[in-house]
PyMOL Python script that loads the backbone (N, CA, C, O; Angstrom):
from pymol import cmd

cmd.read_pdbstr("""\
ATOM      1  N   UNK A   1       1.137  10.120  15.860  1.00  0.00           N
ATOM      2  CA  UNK A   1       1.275   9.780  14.464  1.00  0.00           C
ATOM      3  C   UNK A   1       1.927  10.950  13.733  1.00  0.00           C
ATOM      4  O   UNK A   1       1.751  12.145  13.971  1.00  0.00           O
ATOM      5  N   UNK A   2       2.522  10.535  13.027  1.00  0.00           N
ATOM      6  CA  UNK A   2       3.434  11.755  12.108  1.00  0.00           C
ATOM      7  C   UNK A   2       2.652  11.897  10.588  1.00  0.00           C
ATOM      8  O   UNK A   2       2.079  11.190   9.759  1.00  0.00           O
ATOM      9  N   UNK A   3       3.013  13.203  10.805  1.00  0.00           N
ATOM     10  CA  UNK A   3       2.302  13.928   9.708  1.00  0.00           C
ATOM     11  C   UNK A   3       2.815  13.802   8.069  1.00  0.00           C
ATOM     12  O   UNK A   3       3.630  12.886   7.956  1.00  0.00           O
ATOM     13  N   UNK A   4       2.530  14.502   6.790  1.00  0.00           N
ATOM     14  CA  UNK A   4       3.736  14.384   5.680  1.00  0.00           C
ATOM     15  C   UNK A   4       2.405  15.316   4.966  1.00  0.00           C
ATOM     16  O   UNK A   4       1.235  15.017   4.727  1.00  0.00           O
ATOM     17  N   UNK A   5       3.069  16.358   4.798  1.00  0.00           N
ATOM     18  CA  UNK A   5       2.329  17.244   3.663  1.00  0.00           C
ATOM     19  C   UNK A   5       3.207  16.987   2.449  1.00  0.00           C
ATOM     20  O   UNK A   5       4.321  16.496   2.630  1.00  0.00           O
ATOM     21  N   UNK A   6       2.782  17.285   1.217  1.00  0.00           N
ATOM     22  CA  UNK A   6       3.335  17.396  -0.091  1.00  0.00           C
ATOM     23  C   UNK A   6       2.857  17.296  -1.250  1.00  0.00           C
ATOM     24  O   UNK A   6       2.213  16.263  -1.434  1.00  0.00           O
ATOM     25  N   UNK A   7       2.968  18.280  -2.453  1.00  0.00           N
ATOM     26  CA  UNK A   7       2.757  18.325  -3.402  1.00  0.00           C
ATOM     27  C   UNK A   7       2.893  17.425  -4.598  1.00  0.00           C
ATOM     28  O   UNK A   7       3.910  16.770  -4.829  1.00  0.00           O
ATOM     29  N   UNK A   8       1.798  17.429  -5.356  1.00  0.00           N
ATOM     30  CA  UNK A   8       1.609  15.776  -6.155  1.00  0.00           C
ATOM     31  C   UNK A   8       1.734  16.604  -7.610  1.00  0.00           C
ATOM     32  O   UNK A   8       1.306  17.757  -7.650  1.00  0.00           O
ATOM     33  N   UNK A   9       2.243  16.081  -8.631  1.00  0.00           N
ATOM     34  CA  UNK A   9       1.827  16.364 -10.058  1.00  0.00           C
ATOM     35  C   UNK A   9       0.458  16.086  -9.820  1.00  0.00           C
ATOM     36  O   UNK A   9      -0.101  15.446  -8.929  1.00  0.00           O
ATOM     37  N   UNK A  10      -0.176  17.016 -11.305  1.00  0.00           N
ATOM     38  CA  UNK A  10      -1.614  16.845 -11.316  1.00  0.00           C
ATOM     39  C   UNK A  10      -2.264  15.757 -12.223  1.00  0.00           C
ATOM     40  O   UNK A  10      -3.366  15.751 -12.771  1.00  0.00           O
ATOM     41  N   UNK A  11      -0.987  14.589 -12.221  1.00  0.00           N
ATOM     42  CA  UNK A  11      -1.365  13.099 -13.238  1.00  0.00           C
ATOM     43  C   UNK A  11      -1.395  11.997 -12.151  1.00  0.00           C
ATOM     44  O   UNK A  11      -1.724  10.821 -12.311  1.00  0.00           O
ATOM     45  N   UNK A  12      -0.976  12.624 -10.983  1.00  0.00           N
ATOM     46  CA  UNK A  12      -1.345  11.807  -9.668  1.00  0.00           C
ATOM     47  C   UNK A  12      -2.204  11.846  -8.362  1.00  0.00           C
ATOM     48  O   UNK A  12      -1.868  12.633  -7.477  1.00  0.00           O
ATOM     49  N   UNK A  13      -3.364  10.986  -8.182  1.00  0.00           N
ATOM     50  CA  UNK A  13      -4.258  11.423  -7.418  1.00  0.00           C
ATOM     51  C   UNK A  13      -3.463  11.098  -5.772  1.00  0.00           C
ATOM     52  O   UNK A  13      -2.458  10.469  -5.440  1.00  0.00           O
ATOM     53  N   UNK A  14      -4.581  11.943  -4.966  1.00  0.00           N
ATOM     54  CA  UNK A  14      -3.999  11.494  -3.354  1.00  0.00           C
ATOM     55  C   UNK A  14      -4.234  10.136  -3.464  1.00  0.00           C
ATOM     56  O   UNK A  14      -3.339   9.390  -3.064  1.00  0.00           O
ATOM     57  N   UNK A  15      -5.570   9.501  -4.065  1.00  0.00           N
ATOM     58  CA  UNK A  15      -5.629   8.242  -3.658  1.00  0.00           C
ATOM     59  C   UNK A  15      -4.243   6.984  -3.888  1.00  0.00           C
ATOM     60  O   UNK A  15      -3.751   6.107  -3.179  1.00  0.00           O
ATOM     61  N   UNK A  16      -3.970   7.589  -5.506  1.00  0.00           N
ATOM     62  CA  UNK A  16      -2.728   7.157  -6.005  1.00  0.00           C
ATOM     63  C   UNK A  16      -1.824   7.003  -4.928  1.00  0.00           C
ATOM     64  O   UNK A  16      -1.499   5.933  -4.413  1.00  0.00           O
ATOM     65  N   UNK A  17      -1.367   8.340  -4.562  1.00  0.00           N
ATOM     66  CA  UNK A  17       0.262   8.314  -4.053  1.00  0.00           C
ATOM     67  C   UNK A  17      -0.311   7.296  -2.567  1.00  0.00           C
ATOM     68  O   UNK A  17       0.326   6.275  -2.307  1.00  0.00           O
ATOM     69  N   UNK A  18      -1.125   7.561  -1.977  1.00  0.00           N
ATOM     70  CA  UNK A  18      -1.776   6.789  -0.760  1.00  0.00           C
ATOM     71  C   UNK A  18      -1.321   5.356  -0.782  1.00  0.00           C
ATOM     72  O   UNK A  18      -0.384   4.974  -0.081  1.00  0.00           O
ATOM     73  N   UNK A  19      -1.977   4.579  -1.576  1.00  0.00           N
ATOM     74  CA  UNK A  19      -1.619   3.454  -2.355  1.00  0.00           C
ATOM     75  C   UNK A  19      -0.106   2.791  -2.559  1.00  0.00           C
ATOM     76  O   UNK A  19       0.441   1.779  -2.120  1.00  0.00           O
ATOM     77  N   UNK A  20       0.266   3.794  -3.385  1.00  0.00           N
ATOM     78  CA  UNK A  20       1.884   3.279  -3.523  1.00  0.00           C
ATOM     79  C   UNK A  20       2.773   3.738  -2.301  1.00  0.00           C
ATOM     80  O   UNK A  20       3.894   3.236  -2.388  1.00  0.00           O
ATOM     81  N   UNK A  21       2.602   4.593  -1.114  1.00  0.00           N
ATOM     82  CA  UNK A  21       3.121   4.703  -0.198  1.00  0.00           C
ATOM     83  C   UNK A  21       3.009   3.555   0.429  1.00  0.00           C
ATOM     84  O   UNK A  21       4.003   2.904   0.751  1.00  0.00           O
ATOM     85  N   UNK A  22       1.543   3.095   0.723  1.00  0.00           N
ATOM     86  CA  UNK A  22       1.513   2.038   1.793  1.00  0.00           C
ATOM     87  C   UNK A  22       1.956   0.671   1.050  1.00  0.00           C
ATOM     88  O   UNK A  22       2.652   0.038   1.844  1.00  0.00           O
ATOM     89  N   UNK A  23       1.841   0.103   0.050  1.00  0.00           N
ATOM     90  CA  UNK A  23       2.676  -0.575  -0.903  1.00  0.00           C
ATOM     91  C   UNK A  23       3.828  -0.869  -0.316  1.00  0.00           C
ATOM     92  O   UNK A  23       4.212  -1.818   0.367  1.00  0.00           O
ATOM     93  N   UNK A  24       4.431   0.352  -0.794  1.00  0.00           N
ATOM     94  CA  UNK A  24       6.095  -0.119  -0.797  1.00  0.00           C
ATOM     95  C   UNK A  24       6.333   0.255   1.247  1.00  0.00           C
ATOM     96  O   UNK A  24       7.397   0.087   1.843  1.00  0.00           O
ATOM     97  N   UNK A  25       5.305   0.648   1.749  1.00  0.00           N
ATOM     98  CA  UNK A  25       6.104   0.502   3.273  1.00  0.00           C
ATOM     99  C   UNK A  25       5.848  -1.108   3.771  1.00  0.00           C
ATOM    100  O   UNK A  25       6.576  -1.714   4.557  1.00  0.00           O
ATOM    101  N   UNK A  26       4.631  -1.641   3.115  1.00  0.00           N
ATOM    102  CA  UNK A  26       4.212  -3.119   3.519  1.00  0.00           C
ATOM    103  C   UNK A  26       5.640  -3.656   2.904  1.00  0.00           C
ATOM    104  O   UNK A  26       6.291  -4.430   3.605  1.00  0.00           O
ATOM    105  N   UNK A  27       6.164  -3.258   1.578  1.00  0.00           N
ATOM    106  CA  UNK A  27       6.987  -4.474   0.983  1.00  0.00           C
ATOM    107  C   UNK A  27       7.977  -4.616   1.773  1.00  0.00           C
ATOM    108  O   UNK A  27       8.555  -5.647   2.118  1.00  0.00           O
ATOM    109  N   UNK A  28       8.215  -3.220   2.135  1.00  0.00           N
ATOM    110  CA  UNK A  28       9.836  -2.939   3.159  1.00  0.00           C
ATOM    111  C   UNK A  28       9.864  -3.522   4.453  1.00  0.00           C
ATOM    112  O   UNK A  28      10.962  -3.785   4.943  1.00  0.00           O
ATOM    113  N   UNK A  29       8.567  -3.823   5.229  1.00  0.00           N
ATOM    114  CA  UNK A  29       8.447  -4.307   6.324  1.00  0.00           C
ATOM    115  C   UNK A  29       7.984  -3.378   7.531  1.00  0.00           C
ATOM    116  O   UNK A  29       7.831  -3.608   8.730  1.00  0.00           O
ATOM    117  N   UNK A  30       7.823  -2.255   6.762  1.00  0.00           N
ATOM    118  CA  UNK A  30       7.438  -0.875   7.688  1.00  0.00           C
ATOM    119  C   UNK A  30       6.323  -0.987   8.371  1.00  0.00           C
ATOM    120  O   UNK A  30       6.230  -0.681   9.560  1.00  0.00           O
ATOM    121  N   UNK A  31       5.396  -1.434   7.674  1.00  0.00           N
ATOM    122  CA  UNK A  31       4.287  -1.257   8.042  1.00  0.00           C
ATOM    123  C   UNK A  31       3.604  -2.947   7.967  1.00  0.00           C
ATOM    124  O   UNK A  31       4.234  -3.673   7.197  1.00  0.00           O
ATOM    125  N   UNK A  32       2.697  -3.449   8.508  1.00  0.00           N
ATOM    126  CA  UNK A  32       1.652  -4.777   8.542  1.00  0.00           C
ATOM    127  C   UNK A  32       0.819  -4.475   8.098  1.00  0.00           C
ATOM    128  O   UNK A  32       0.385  -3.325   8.166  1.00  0.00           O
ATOM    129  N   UNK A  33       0.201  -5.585   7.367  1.00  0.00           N
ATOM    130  CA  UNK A  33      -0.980  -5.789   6.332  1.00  0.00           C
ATOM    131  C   UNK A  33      -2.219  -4.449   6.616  1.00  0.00           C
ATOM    132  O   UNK A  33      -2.730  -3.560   5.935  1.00  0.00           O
ATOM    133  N   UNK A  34      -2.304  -4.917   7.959  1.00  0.00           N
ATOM    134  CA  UNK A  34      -3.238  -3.931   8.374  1.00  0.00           C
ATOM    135  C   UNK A  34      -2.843  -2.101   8.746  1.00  0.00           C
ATOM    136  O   UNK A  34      -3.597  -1.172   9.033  1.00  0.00           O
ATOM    137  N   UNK A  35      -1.905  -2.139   8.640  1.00  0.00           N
ATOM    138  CA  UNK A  35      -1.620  -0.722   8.901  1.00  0.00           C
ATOM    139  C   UNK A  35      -1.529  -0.105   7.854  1.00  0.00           C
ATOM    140  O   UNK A  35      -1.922   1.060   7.894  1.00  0.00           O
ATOM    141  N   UNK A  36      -0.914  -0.708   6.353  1.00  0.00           N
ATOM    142  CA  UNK A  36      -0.685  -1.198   5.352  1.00  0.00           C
ATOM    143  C   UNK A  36      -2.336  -0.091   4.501  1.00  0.00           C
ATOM    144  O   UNK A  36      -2.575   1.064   4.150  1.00  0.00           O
ATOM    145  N   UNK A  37      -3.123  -1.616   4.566  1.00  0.00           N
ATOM    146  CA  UNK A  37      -4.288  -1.059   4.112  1.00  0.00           C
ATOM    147  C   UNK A  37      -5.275   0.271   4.785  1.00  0.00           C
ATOM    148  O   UNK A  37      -6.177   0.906   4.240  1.00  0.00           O
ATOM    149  N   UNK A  38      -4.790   0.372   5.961  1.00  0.00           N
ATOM    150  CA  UNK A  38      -5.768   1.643   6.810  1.00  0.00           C
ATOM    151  C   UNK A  38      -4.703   2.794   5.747  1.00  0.00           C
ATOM    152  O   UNK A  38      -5.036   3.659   4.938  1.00  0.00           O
ATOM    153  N   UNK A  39      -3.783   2.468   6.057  1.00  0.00           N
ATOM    154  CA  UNK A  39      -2.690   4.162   5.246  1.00  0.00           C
ATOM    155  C   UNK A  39      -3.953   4.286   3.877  1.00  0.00           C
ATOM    156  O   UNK A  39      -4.555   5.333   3.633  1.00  0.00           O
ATOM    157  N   UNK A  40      -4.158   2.947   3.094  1.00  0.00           N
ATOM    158  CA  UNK A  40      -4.694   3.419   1.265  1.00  0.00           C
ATOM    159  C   UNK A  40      -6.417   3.191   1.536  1.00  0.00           C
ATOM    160  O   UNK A  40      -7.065   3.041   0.501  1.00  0.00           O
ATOM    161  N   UNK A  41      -7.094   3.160   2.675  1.00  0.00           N
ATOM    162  CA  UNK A  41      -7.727   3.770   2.891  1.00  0.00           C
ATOM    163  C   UNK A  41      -8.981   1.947   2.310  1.00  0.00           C
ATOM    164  O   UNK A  41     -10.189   2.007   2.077  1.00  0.00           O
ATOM    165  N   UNK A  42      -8.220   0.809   2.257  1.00  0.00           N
ATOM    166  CA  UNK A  42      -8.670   0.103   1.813  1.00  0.00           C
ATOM    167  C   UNK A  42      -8.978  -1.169   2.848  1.00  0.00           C
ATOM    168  O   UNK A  42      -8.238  -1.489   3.779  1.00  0.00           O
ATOM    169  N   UNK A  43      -9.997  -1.705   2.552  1.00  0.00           N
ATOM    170  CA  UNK A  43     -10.194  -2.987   4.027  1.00  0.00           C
ATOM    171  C   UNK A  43      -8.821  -3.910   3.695  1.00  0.00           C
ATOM    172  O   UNK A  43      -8.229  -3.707   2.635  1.00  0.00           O
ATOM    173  N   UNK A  44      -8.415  -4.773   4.496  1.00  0.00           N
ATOM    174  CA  UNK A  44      -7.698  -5.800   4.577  1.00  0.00           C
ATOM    175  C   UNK A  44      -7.879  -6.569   2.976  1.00  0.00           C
ATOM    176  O   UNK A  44      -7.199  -6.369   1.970  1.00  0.00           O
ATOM    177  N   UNK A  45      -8.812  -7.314   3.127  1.00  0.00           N
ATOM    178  CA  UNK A  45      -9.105  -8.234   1.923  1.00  0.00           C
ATOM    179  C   UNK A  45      -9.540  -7.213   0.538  1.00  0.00           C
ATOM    180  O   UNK A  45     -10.070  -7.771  -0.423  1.00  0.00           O
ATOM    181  N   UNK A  46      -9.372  -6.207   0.509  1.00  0.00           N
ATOM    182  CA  UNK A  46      -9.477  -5.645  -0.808  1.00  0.00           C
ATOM    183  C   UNK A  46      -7.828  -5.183  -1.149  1.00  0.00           C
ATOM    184  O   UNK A  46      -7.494  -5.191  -2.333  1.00  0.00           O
ATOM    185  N   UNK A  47      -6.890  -4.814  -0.183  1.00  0.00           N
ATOM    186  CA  UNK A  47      -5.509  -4.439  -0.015  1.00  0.00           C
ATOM    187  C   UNK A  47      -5.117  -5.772  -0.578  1.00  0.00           C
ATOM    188  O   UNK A  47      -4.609  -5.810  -1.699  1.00  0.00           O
ATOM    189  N   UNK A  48      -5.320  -6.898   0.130  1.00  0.00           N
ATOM    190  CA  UNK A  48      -4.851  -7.833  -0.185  1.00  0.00           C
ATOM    191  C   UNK A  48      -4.876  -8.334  -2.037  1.00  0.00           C
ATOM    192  O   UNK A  48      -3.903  -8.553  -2.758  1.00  0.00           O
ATOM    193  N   UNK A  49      -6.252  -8.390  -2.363  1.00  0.00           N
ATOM    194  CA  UNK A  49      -6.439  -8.438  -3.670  1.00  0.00           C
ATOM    195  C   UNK A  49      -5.867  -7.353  -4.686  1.00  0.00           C
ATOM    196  O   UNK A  49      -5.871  -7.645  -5.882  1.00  0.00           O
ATOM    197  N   UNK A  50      -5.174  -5.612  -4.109  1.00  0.00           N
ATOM    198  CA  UNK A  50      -4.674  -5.150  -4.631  1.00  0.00           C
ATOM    199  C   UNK A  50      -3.123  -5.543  -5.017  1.00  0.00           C
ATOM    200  O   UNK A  50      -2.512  -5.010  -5.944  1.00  0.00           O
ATOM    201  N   UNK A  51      -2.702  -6.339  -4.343  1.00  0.00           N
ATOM    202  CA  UNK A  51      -1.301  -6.757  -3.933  1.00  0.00           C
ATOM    203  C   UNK A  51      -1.117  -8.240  -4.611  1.00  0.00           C
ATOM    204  O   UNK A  51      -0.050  -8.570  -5.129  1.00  0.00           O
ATOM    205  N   UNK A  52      -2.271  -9.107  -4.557  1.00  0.00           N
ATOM    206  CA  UNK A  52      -1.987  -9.956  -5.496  1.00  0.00           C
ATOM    207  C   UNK A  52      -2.437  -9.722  -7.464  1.00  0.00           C
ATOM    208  O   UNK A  52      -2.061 -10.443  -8.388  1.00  0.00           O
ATOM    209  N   UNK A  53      -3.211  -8.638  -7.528  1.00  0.00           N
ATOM    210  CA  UNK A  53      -3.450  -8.877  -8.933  1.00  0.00           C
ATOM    211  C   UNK A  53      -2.360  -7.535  -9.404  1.00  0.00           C
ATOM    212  O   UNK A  53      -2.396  -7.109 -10.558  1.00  0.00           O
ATOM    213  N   UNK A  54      -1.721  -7.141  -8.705  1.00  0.00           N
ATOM    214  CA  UNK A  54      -0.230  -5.951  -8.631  1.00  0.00           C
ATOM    215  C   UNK A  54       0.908  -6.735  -8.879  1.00  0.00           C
ATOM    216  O   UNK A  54       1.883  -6.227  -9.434  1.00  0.00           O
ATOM    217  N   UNK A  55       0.892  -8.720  -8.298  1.00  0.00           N
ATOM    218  CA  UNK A  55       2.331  -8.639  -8.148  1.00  0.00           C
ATOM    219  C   UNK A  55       3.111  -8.706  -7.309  1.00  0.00           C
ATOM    220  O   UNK A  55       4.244  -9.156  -7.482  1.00  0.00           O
ATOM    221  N   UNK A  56       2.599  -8.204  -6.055  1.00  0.00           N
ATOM    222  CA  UNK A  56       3.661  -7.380  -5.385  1.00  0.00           C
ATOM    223  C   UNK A  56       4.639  -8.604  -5.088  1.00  0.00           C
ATOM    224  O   UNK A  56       4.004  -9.372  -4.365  1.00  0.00           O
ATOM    225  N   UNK A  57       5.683  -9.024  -5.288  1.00  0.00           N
ATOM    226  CA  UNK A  57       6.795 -10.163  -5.351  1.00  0.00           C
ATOM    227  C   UNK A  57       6.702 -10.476  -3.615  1.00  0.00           C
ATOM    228  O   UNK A  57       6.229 -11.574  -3.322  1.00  0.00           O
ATOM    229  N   UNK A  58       7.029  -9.779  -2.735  1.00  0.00           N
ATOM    230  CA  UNK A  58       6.971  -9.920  -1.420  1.00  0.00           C
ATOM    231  C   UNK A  58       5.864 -10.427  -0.341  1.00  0.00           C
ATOM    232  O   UNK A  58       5.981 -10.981   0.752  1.00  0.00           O
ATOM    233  N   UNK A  59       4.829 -10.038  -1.046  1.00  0.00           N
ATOM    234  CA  UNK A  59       3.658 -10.387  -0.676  1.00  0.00           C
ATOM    235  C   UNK A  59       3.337 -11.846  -1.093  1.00  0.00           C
ATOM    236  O   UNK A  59       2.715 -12.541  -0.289  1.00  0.00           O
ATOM    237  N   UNK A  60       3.736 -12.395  -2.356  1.00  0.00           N
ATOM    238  CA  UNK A  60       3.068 -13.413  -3.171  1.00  0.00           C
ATOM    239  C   UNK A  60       4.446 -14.642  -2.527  1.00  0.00           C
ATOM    240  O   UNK A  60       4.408 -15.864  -2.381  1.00  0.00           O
ATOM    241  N   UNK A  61       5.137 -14.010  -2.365  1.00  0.00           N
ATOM    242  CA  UNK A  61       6.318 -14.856  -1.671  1.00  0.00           C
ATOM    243  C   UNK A  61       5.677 -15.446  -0.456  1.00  0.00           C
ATOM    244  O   UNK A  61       5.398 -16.645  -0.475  1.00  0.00           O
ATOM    245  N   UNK A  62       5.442 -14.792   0.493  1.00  0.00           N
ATOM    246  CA  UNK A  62       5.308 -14.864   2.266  1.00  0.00           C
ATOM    247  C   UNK A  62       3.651 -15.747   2.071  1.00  0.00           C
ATOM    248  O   UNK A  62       3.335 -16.626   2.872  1.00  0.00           O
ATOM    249  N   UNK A  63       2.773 -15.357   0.958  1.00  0.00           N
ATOM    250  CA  UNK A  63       1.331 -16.214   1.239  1.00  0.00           C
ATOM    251  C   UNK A  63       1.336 -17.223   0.414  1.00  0.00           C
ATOM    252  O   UNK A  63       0.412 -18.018   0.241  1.00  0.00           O
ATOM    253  N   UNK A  64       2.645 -17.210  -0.247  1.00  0.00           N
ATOM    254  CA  UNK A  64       2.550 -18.734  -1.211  1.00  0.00           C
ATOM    255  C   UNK A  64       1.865 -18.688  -2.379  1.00  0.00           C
ATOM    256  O   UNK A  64       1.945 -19.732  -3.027  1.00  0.00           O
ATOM    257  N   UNK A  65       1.281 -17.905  -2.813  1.00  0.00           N
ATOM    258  CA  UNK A  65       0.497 -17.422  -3.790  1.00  0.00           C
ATOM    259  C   UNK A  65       1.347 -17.684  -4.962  1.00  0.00           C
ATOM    260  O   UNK A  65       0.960 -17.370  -6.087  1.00  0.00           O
TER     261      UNK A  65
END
""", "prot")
cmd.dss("prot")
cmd.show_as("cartoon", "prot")
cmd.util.cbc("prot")
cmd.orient("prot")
């Protein structure tokens, strides 16, 4: 597994950037639901509910939502 150190403004938490990393790698296709939610540290069905009350266009596309 590959690593990524880096410095955050202090108006952004790790949990934050965690979150919107695995976000936009699910939207891109990088990553699966489940790899998805292990990156933001969140179960499946709570990722999921982050992604539908977010929006996320890609997501709400593919489950019909």
């Amino acid at each position: 597994m590959n690593q990524l150190t880096i410095e955050l403004p202090p108006n952004i938490s790790i949990e934050e950037a965690q979150l919107l990393l695995a976000v936009k790698l699910f939207e891109t296709g990088k990553l699966s639901l489940g790899q998805a939610a292990k990156l933001a540290h969140y179960s499946k069905r709570t990722f999921i509910d982050l992604l539908v009350n977010n929006k996320i266009p890609d997501f709400l596309k593919k489950s019909g939502i």
